[in-house]
N, C-alpha and C positions, 0 to 999 in steps of 0.2 A: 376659314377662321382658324387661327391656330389654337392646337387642341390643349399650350398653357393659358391662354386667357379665355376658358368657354363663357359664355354668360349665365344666368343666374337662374336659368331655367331650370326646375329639376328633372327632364326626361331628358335634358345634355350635360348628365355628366358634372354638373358645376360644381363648384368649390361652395357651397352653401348648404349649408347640414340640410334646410327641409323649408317648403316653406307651409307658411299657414294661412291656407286663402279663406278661412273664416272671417280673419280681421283684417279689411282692406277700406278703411275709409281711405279719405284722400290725405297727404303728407298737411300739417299743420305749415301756417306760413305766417301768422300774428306773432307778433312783439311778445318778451315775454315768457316764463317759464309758468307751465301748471304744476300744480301744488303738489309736494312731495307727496306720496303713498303715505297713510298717518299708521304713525308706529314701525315704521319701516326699520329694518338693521345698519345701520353704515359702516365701513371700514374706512380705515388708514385714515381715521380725523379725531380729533379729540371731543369733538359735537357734532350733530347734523348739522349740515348745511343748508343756506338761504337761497331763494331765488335772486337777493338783489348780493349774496356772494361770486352768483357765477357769470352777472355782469360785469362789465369791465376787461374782461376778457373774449378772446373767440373761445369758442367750449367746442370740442369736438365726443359728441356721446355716442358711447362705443356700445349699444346692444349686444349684447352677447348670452350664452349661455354655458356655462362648465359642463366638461364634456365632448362641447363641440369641435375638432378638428381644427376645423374652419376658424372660427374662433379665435381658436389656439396661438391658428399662424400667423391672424392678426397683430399679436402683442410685440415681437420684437420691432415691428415697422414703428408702432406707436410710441416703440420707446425712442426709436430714432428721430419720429418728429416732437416727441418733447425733447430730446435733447438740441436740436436742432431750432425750436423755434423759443425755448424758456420758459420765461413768466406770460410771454403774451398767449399762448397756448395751455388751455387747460383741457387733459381729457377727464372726462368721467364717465365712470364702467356703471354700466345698468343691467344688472342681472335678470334677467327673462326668462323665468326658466321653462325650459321643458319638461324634464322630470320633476316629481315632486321631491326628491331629496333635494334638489339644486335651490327647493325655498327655505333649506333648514341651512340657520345663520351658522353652526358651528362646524357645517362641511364649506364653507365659503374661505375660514380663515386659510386652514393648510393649502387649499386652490390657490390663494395670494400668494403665501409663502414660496410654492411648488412654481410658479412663471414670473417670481421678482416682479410684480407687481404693485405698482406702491400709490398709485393716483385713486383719490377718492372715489368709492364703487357704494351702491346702494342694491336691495333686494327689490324689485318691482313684482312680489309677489303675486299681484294679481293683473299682470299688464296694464295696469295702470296708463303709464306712458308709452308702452311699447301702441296701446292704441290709441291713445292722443295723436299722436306724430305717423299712426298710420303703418307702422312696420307692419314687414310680414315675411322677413327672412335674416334665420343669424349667416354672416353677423352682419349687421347694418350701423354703419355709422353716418351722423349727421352733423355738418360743421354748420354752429350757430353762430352769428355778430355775438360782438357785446351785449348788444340788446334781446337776445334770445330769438333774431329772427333767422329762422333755417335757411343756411344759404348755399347747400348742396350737401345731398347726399351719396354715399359711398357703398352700394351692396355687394357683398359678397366678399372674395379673397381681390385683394386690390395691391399693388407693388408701391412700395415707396416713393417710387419714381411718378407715377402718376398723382398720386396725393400731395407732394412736395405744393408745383405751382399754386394748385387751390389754395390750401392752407397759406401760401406765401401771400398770394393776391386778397385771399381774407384779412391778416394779418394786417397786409400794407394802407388798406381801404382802410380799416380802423384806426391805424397810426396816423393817417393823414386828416381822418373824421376826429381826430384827438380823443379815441372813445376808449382809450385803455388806461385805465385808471387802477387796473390789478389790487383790487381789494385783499386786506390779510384773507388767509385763510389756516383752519385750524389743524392744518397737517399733522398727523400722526402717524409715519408708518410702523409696520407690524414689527416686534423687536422678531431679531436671528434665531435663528433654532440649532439649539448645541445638544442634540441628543448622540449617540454615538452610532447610530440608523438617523438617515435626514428623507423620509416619503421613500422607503423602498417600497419597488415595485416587480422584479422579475429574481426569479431563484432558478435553477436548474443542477441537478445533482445527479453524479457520475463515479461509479464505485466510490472511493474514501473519501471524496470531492465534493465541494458541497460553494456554488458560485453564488453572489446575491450582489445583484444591483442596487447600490447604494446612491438613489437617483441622486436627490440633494448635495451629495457629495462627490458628485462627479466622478464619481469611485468604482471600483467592479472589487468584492472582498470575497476570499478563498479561504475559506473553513475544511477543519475536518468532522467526521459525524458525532465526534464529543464534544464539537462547538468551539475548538480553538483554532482561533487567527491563524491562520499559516500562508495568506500574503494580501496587501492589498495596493493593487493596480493603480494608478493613477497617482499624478502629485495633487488631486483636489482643484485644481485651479478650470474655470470655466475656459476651455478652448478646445482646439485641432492639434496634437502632435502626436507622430508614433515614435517609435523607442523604447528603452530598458521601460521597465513595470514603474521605476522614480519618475521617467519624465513623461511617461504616455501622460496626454491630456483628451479628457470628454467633453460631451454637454449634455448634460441629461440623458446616460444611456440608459437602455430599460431591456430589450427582447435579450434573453440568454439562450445558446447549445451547445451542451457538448457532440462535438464530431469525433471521433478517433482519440488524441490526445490534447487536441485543441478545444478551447472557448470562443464562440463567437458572439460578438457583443453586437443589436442594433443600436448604435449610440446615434438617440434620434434626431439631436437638436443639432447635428456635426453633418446629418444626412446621409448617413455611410456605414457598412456593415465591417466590423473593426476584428482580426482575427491575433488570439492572444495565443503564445507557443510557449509551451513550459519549459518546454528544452531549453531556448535559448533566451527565457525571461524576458522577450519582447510583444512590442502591439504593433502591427502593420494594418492596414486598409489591404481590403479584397475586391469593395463595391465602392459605388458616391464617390462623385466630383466635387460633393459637400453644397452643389446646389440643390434649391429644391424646386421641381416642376410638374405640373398636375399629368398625369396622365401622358409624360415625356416619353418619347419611344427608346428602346434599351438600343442603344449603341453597339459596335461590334467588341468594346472595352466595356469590362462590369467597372472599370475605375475611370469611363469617361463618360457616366451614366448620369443622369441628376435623378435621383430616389424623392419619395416623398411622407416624413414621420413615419420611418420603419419602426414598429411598435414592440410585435412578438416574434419569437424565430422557434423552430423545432425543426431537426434533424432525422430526417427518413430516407430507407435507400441510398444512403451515401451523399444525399441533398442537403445543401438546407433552405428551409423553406421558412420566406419572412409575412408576416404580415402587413402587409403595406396600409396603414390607415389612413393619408392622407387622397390614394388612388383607390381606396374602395376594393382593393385585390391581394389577391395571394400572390408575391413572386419565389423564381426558385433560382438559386445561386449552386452552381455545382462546380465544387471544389476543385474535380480532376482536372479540367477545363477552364473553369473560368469563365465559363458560358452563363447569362441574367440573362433570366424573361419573365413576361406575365406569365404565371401557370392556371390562376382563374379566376373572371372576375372582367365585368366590361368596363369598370370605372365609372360607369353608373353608381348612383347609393340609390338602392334599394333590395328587396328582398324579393328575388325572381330564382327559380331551381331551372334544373338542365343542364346540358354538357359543360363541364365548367370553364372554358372561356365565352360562353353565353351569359352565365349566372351574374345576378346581381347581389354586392355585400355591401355592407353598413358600417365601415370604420375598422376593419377587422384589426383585431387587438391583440387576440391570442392564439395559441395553436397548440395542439394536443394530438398523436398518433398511437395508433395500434390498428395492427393485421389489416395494412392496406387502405386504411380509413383516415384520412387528414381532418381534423376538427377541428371547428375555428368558432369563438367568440365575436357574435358581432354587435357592439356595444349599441351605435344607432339603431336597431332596429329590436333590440334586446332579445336576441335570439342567437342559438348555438347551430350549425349547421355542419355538416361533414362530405367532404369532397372523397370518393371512392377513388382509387388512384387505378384500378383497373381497369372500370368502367369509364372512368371520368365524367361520372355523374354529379353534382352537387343535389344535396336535398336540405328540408329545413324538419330539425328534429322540434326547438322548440321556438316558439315566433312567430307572430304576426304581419306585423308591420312596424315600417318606422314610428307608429304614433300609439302604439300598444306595449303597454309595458304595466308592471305591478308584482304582485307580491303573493303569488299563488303556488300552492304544491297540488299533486296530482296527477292525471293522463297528464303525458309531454303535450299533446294536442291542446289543454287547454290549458296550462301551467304558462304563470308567466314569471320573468325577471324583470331588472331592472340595470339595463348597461352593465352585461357583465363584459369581464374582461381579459379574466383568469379562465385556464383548463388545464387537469391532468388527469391522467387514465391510471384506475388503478381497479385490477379484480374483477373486469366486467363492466365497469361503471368511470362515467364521465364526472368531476369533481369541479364546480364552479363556482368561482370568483363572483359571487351575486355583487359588482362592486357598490352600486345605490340604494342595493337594501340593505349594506353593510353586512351579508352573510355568506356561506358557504352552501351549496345545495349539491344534490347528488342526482344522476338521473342515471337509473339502471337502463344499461343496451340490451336486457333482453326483455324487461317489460314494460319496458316506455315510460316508466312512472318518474316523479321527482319529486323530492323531498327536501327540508334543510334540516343542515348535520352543525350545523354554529351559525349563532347572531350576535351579535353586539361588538362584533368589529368596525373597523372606519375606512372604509371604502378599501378592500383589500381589492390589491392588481393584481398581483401573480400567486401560482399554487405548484408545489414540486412535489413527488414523491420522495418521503425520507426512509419509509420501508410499509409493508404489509399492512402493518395497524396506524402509520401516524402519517398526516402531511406537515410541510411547512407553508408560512400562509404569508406573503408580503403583506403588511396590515397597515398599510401605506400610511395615512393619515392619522394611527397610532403612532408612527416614526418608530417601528418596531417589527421582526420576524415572530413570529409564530407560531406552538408546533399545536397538530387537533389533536388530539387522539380519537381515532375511529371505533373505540370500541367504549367509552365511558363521554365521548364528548366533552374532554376537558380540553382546555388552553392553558398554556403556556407560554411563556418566552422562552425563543430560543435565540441564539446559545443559552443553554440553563443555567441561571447565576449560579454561583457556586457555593 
């Protein structure tokens, strides 16, 4: 079996956040849609929508949940078959959530915004339809006739290539059945977001230097530590190009390090780790062939490698070290050489300790070092873990399992988060990105305890050191940076208006 298309199994590896063998009736196969969730939240329409709106069409419904990886990598395919097939194709997103933040309608918007997402999406708060229709793994899609009868479904990470024929041969049975009748629909998508931060999410800061991932805006911006502009990388435009700092082009980068005198950017949605040189104001590629493939073996070239949503990056040793979230693993890119590999992590998702190319992680997001210790954020399993680089041990400081998560301070042992994603080290102590409970938490290394040091952020991603007493906080779904202060626990914006 080739190890880019495993199946949907979760003890191989697969491209499917988790599954859930509580709810396993059998897939529905009657005409027909069941009744909206009552009170449900909708997006991108100007009403909720009818059952007898989404006849007339095929409807292809994309369970999912924000968050999920998987998910994730769903969305550009689906845009390609709405683009591809029109008006006779309708998808609609049915949020399922996992976490309990993922049922709160006002973290739903920025997710739309944050993957251009624009097809009418609903809250299935209480799986409603995920157990009508019998799911029981993200993501799952199901292409229905006009008439709401399910006429195959889709689990797991699926290629556009294989989806095309169905969807065409759906399509075409309907055209010939005369059954497309494409009812108005009352489309509204979300207006643009013109803040001057568009959903940052990674920072990293280097004597007078101060980098921030300006995910929305395709951007990487260079501050100094009084918060003035002093460059911003990219010309904005969604692509692939290296070049001067005008014409570099992203797509959605996020992981920052500084190495030496260089930036390296995980610009995730490009697949490729992007290294920025001051000297001579340009962006070149180190890593990614800009494909992406599951659990791809690394090449004897880190630039004829296909990566998969390299997340977070930190720099240790003279390394750097990515977080690979779409492969479940830490890799490590080394500069002098040129040399990419898995450094740990079997591509499994799950939460297993041991030598760390045994160890199993959960979407691993972030990454944080001091004295020997590589710590990593692992969002699916909401748990922070740290890989000894002498030992090359993995352990799990705070975590359960992929199905345990919440909102607890206390022993690390019984402390829970909620998908965090952020980490920085400062003083002793590991500083977390709580992203779903919208907070910051602290958990001292030498007493195991954890606490929260700020709440009422919106799903903050990344955390940097700005000195002794303050961090900076990507406050993602604020569309703003952030500084804490550690010793009064205030917030601010930073750069500091003036």
């Amino acid at each position: 079996m080739p190890r880019i298309r495993p199946l949907f199994l979760p003890l191989l590896a697969l491209p499917v956040i988790a599954l859930m063998l509580w709810f396993m009736p059998p897939a529905a196969n009657a005409s027909g849609y069941p009744p909206f969730p009552a009170q449900t939240q909708w997006f991108n329409v100007s009403k909720p929508l009818t059952g007898s709106q989404l006849q007339g069409r095929v409807v292809l419904l994309d369970f999912f949940t924000p968050g999920c990886i998987n998910c994730i990598h769903m969305i550009p395919i689906q845009q390609q078959l709405k683009q591809k097939f029109g008006d006779d194709l309708l998808v609609v997103g049915v949020t399922s959530p996992k976490f309990s933040a993922s049922k709160q309608a006002d973290n739903m918007t920025p997710f739309l915004r944050r993957f251009h997402i624009d097809e009418p999406v609903f809250i299935d708060a209480n799986m409603t339809w995920w157990k009508h229709y019998g799911v029981f793994a993200w993501p799952t899609m199901l292409l229905l006739s006009p008439k709401g009868k399910v006429l195959h479904s889709f689990i797991g990470e699926r290629p556009y290539a294989d989806m095309v024929p169905v969807v065409e041969a759906a399509v075409d049975g309907a055209r010939k059945a005369h059954a497309l009748t494409h009812p108005k629909l009352p489309l509204k998508p979300l207006n643009a977001d013109n803040h001057f931060f568009v959903l940052p999410t990674k920072i990293a800061v280097s004597g007078q230097r101060i980098a921030i991932s300006d995910t929305g805006h395709n951007q990487i911006r260079i501050f100094d530590r009084t918060g003035k502009l002093m460059a911003t990388i990219g010309n904005g435009k969604t692509g692939f190009a290296d070049g001067s700092f005008a014409v570099a082009e992203f797509d959605r980068p996020q992981g920052l390090a500084w190495l030496d005198n260089d930036l390296y950017v995980a610009d995730t949605d490009n697949q490729r780790i992007r290294r920025i040189d001051f000297s001579s104001q340009t962006v070149s590629t180190v890593a990614g062939n800009g494909q992406r493939a599951f659990l791809n073996e690394v090449n004897s070239s880190a630039l004829d490698t296909a990566l998969n949503s390299p997340w977070g990056l930190e720099a240790a040793g003279g390394d750097l070290f990515i977080a690979m979230a779409g492969d479940h693993q830490v890799w490590r890119y080394q500069p002098k050489t040129g040399a990419l590999d898995a450094f740990a992590g079997t591509g499994d998702e799950g939460l297993h300790d041991g030598e760390r190319l045994l160890a199993q992680f959960a979407q691993s997001s972030g990454l944080a070092y001091h004295d020997h210790n590589l710590y990593v954020a692992d969002p699916e399993s909401s748990s922070i873990r740290q890989i000894n680089m002498q030992t090359s041990l993995v352990i799990t400081l705070v975590g359960k399992g992929l199905f345990n998560f919440g909102d607890r301070d206390g022993a690390a042992d019984q402390a829970q988060l909620q998908h965090p994603q952020g980490l920085a080290y400062l003083n002793g102590a590991l500083y977390i990105a709580d992203t779903f409970n919208n907070a910051i938490r602290k958990l001292d290394l030498d007493t195991l305890q954890v606490s929260t040091v700020a709440k009422n952020l919106a799903q903050p991603n990344g955390l940097a050191v700005l000195n002794d007493h303050n961090l900076l906080i990507a406050d993602t779904y604020h569309d703003r940076i952030a500084a804490l202060n550690l010793d009064n626990g205030e917030i601010t914006d930073w750069p500091p208006t003036p």
